[in-house]
N, C-alpha and C positions, 0 to 999 in steps of 0.2 A: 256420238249418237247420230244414228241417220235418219232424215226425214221417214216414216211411215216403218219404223222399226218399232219394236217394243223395247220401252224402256220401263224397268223392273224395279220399285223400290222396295228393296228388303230389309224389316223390323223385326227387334228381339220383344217378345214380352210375353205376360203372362200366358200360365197354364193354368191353372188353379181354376177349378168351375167347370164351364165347358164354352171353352174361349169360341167354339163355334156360332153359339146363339149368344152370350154372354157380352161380347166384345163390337164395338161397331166402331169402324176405321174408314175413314175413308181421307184422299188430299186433292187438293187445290193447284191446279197446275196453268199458270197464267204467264204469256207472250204479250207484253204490250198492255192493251187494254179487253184483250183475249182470254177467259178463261173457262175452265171447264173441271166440273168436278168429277172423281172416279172413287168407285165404293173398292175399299180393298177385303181382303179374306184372311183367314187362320189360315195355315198351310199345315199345319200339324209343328208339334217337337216346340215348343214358341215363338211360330217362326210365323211373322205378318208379310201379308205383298201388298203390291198395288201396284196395276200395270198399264199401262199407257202410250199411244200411238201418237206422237205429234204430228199433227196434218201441215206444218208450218215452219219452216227453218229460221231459227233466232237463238236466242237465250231465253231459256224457260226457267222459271222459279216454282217451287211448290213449297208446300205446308201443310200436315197434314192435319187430321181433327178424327178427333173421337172421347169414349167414354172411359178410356185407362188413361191419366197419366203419362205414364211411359211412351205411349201412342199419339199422345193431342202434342200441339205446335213443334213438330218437328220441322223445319225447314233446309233448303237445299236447291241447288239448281244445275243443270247442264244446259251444253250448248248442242242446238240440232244445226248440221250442215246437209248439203244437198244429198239424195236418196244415192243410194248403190246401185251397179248398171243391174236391169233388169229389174228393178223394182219401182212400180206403175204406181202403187197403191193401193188404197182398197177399192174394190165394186160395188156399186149402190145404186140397187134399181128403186127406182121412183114409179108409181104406179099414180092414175086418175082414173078409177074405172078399167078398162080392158086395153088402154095405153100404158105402154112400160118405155121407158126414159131409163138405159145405163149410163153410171156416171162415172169414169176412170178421173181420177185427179194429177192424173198430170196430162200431158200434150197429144194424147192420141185420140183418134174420131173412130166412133163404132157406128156400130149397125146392129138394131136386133133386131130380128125376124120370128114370130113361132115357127115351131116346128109343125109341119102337115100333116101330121096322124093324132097330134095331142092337142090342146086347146089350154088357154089360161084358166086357171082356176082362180077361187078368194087369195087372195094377198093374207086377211085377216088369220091371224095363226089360229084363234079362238073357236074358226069359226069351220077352218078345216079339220080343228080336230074334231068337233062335237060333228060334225057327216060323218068323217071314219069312223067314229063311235057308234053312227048309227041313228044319230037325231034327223027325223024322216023332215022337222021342220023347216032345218038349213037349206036354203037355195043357191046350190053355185051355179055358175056358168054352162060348167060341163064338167067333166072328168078333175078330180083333186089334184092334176096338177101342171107345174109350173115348168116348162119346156121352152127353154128360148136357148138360141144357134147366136152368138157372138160373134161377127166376121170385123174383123181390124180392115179398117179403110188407108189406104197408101195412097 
C-alpha cells in the first residue's frame, strides 16, 4: 500500500432490510498515537466498503464498528510505504476570508494567484448554493465562483 493511495476494505454481509439506511459501518484506522475514523457504505449484492487514504507511511491497524454483527470488531492492518512517482497527494485550499493558502503534502512550493476576469467567491458550500437558488439575501463577494491559476515554483 502507497502513501496517499486508496486503500479499500471489503466486507460480506447482510441484505435483508434495506442494508442502505438499515446498516451503519464505519472503522478505525490508527498509526501510532494517530487515528482517524471513516464511515463506510452498502455497495449493493452484500457487499460493505470502507475507503481510506493514509496521509502517513507506517503500519496501520483498523477495526471496524457498527450495528450488524457480521460488520463490528473486525480488525486488520497493512503496511503504507513511500508514494509512487508522481503522486503529490491531495490539494487543500485553506481559506480566511478572501486569502487562499494551497496545501500539497509533500515537498513542492506553489503559488496561487486569482485569475483576472473572475473573483473569489464564498468558500461556504451552503451558502453558494442558496445564491444560485436565488436567496436575493446571500451576500458574496462577487461572482459564485472559485478561480485560482496553480503555478509550481522550481
Amino acid at each position: 500500500m502507497r502513501q496517499w493511495d486508496l486503500y479499500e476494505l471489503v466486507l460480506e454481509g447482510p441484505t435483508r432490510g434495506n442494508p442502505f439506511v438499515d446498516v451503519d459501518l464505519s472503522a478505525r484506522f490508527t498509526l501510532g498515537g494517530e487515528s482517524t475514523e471513516v464511515a463506510g457504505f452498502y455497495d449493493g449484492e452484500g457487499t460493505y466498503r470502507v475507503r481510506f487514504m493514509p496521509e502517513h507511511q507506517g503500519l496501520w491497524t483498523y477495526e471496524t464498528a457498527g450495528n450488524v454483527t457480521d460488520l463490528n470488531g473486525r480488525t486488520g492492518r497493512f503496511e503504507c510505504v513511500e508514494p509512487g512517482e508522481g503522486n503529490h497527494g491531495p490539494v487543500r485550499v485553506h481559506t480566511d476570508g478572501m486569502t487562499f493558502r494551497v496545501e500539497i503534502l509533500d515537498t513542492w512550493n506553489m503559488t496561487v494567484t486569482p485569475l483576472d476576469t473572475l473573483y473569489i467567491a464564498a468558500v461556504d458550500a451552503e451558502k453558494a448554493i442558496a445564491y444560485a437558488e436565488g436567496d436575493a439575501t446571500v451576500k458574496l463577494p462577487a461572482d459564485p465562483y472559485l478561480a485560482l491559476r496553480i503555478q509550481r515554483v522550481v
